[in-house]
C-alpha positions in Angstrom: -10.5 48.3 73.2 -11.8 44.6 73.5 -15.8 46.5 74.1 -15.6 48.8 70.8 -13.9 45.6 68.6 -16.9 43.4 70.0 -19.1 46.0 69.2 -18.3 46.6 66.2 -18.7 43.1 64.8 -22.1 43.0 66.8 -23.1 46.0 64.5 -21.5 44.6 61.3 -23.0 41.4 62.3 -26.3 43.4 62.7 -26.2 44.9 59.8 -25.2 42.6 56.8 -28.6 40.9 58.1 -30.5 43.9 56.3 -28.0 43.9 53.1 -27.7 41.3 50.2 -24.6 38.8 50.0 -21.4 40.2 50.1 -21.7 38.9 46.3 -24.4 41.1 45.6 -22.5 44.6 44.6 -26.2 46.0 43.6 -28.8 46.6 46.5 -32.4 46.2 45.5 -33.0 49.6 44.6 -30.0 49.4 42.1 -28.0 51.1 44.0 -24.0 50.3 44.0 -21.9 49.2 47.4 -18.9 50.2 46.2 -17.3 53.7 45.4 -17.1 54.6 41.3 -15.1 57.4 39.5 -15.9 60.9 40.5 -17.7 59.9 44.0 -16.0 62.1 47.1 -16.0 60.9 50.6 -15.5 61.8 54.4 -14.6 60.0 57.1 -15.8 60.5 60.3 -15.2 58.5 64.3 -16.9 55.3 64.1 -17.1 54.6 67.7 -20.3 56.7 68.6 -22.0 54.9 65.8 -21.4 51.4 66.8 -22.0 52.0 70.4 -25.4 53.3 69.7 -26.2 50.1 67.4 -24.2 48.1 70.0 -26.6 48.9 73.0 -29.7 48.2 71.2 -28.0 44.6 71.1 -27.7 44.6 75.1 -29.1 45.7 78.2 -28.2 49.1 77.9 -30.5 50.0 75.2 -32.7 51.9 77.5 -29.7 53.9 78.1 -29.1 54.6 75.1 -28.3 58.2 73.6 -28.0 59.8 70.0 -24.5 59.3 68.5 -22.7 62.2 67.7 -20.0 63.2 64.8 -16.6 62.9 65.9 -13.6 64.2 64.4 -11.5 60.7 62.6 -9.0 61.6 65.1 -10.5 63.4 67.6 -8.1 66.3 67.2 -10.1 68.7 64.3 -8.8 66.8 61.4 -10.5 66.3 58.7 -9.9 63.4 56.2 -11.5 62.9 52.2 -11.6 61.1 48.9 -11.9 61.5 45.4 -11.6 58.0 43.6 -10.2 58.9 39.8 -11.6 55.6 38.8 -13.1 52.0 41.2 -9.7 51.2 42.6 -7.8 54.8 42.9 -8.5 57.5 45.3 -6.4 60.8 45.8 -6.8 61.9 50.2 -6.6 64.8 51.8 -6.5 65.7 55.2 -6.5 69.8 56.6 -6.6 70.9 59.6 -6.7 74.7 59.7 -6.9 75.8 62.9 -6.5 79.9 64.8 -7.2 80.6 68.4 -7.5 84.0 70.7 -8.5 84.0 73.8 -8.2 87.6 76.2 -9.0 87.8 79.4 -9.3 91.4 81.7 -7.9 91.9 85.5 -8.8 95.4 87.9 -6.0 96.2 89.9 -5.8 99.2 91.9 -4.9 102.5 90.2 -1.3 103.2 92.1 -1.0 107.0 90.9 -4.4 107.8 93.3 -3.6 109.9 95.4 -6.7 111.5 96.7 -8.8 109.9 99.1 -12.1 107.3 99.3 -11.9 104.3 97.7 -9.5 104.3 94.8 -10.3 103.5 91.2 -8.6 100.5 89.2 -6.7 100.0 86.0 -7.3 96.9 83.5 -4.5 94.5 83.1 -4.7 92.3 80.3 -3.5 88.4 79.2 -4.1 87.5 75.5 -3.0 83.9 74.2 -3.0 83.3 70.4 -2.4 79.9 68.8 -2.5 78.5 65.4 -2.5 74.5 63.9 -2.1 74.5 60.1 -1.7 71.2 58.7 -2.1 69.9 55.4 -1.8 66.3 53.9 -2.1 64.4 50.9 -1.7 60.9 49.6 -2.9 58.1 47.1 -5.0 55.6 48.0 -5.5 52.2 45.3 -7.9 49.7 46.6 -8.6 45.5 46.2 -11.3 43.6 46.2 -14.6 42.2 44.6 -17.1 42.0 47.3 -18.2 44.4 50.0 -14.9 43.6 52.0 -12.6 46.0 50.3 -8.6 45.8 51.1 -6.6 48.7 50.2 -2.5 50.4 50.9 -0.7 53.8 49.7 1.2 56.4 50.7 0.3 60.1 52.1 2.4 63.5 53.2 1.9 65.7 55.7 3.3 68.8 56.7 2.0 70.8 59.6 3.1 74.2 61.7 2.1 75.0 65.1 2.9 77.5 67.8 1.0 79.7 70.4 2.4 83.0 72.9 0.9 85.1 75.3 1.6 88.7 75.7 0.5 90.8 79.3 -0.2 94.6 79.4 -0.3 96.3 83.0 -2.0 99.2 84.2 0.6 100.2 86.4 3.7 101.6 84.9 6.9 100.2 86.7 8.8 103.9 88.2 10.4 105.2 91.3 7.7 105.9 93.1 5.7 102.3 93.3 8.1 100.0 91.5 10.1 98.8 94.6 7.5 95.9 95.9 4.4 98.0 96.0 3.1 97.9 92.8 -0.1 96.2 92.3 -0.3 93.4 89.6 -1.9 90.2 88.2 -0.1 86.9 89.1 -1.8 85.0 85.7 -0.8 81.7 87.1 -3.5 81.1 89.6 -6.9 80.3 88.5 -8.8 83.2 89.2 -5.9 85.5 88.6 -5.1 87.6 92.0 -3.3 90.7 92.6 0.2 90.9 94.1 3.0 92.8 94.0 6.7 92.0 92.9 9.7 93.4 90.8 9.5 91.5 88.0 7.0 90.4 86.0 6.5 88.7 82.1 5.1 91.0 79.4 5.7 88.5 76.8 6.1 84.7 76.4 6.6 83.1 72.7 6.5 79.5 73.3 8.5 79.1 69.1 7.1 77.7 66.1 6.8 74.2 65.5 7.0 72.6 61.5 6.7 68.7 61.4 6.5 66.5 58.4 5.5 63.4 58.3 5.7 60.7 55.5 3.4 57.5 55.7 2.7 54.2 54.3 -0.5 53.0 55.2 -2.9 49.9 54.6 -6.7 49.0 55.8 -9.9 47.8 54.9 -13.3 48.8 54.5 -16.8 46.6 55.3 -19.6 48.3 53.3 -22.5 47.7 55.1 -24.7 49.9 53.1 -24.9 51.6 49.6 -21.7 54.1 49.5 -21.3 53.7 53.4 -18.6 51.5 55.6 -16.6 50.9 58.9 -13.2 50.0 58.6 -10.0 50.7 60.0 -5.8 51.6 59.2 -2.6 51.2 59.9 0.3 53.4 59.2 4.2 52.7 58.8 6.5 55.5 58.2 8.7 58.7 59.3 8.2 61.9 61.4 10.2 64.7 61.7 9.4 68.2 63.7 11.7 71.0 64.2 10.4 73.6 66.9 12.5 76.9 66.8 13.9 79.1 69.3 11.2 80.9 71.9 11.6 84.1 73.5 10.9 85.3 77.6 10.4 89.2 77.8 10.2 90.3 81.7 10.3 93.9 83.0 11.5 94.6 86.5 12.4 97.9 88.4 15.8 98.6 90.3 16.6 102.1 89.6 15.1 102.2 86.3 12.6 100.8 84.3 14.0 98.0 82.5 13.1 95.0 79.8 15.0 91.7 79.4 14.4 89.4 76.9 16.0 86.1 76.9 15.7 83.1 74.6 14.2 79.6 75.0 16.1 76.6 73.6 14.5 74.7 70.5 14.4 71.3 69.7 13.5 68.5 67.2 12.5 64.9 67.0 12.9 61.9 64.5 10.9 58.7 64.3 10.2 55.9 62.2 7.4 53.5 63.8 4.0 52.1 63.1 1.1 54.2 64.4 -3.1 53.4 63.8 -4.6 56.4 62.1 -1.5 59.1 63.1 -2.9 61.8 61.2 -0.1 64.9 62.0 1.4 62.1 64.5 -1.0 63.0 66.9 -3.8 60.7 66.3 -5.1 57.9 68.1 -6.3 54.4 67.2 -10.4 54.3 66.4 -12.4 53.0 64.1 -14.1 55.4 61.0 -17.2 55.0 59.3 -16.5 56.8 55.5 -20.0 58.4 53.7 -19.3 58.0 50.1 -21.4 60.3 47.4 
């Protein structure tokens, strides 16, 4: 932490030598520091930035590689403005987010009979998740230089959940469903084949729905026309609620049979400071915000 802070004043350091006086709002090609009415922004991870300025400041320039665009939080969320007027900007923040992933196992065909080697059946794993989150707040700003203060308020509400679900070639039934039937154990990495009674067909982890309200208050160091570093803190509440899941197993004894039995839910409640805690799962980093 003390390495990205020292960086970063290097860079600022670095920087304001290029710019005017923090008293000049105007650049010399007439071009305004400061955000106006109607300007939009996005906020990106400052870190790669200011370690590639930082570097060219110490031995490790000839080291150095290209920065790339980081996520403000480094979990998919993104973050913008709309300033309604020099001091007032209205935030949002989305993160929208849907994921399937499949994967294929050959197991031997139990209902060969004939002879030679025997041909295989296909079981199959599929995992689904989904993020949603959606946020908004107000942001009102201070300052008459290029060191801008500002503080408001933002909510955020977010729903989450993921499942898995397993089909088997091999039908469970009298003939090959005490201990010889050939199946995929998904828990190793590669899957492998074994053989058992039991096994899960379906596993629904539950929905998760959070909200969180936050207070918030930062600054921002503009460096260039429309673009600057800064940083945030937040103050406020979290609450998440994550519903019942469900466990569905077949097994064979005499007959082919499915039980499904339930997972217990749970919930949590906060109220703490945090650095950047966009959908309480961010982490404390400095941004760089592009203003146009």
């Amino acid at each position: 932490m003390k390495k990205i802070i020292l960086t970063a004043a290097l860079a600022i350091s670095t920087l304001g030598l290029f710019a005017q006086g923090s008293d000049q709002l105007i650049s010399k090609k007439g071009e305004m520091y400061l955000p106006e009415a109607g300007d939009w922004a996005i906020s990106f991870n400052a870190v790669p930035f200011l370690n590639y300025i930082g570097n060219f400041l110490t031995s490790s320039a000839a080291g150095n590689t290209a920065p790339v665009a980081n996520f403000l939080n480094g979990n998919q969320t993104i973050m913008g403005k709309y300033f309604v007027d020099n001091q007032t900007a209205y935030r949002a923040i989305v993160r929208i987010g849907i994921n399937h992933t499949g994967m294929d196992n050959l197991v031997t065909d139990e209902t060969y009979t004939g002879t030679g080697v025997p041909p295989t059946v296909t079981d199959h794993w599929s995992y689904a998740q989904h993020f949603i989150g959606l946020g908004a707040g107000m942001e009102k700003r201070r300052g008459k230089t290029r060191l801008q203060g500002y503080y408001g308020a933002e909510l955020m509400f977010f729903l989450t959940g993921s499942s898995n679900a397993y089909t088997y070639g091999n039908a469970y039934n009298s003939t090959y469903g005490m201990g010889g039937q050939s199946t995929t154990n998904w828990t190793t990495s590669p899957p492998t084949v074994t053989t058992g009674l039991s096994r899960v067909t379906e596993n629904d982890m539950g929905s998760t729905f959070g909200v969180n309200l936050l207070g918030f208050i930062g600054f921002e160091y503009f460096f260039m026309p429309k673009v600057s570093v800064g940083a945030e803190y937040t103050w406020g509440l979290t609450f998440s609620s994550t519903g019942q899941g469900t466990l569905t197993t077949e097994s064979y004894t005499t007959s082919d049979m499915s039980v499904t039995t339930h997972t217990g839910g749970s919930s949590s409640f906060s109220f703490d400071n945090g650095i950047n805690s966009a959908f309480g799962t961010g982490g404390g980093s400095l941004y760089i915000n592009f203003h146009f």
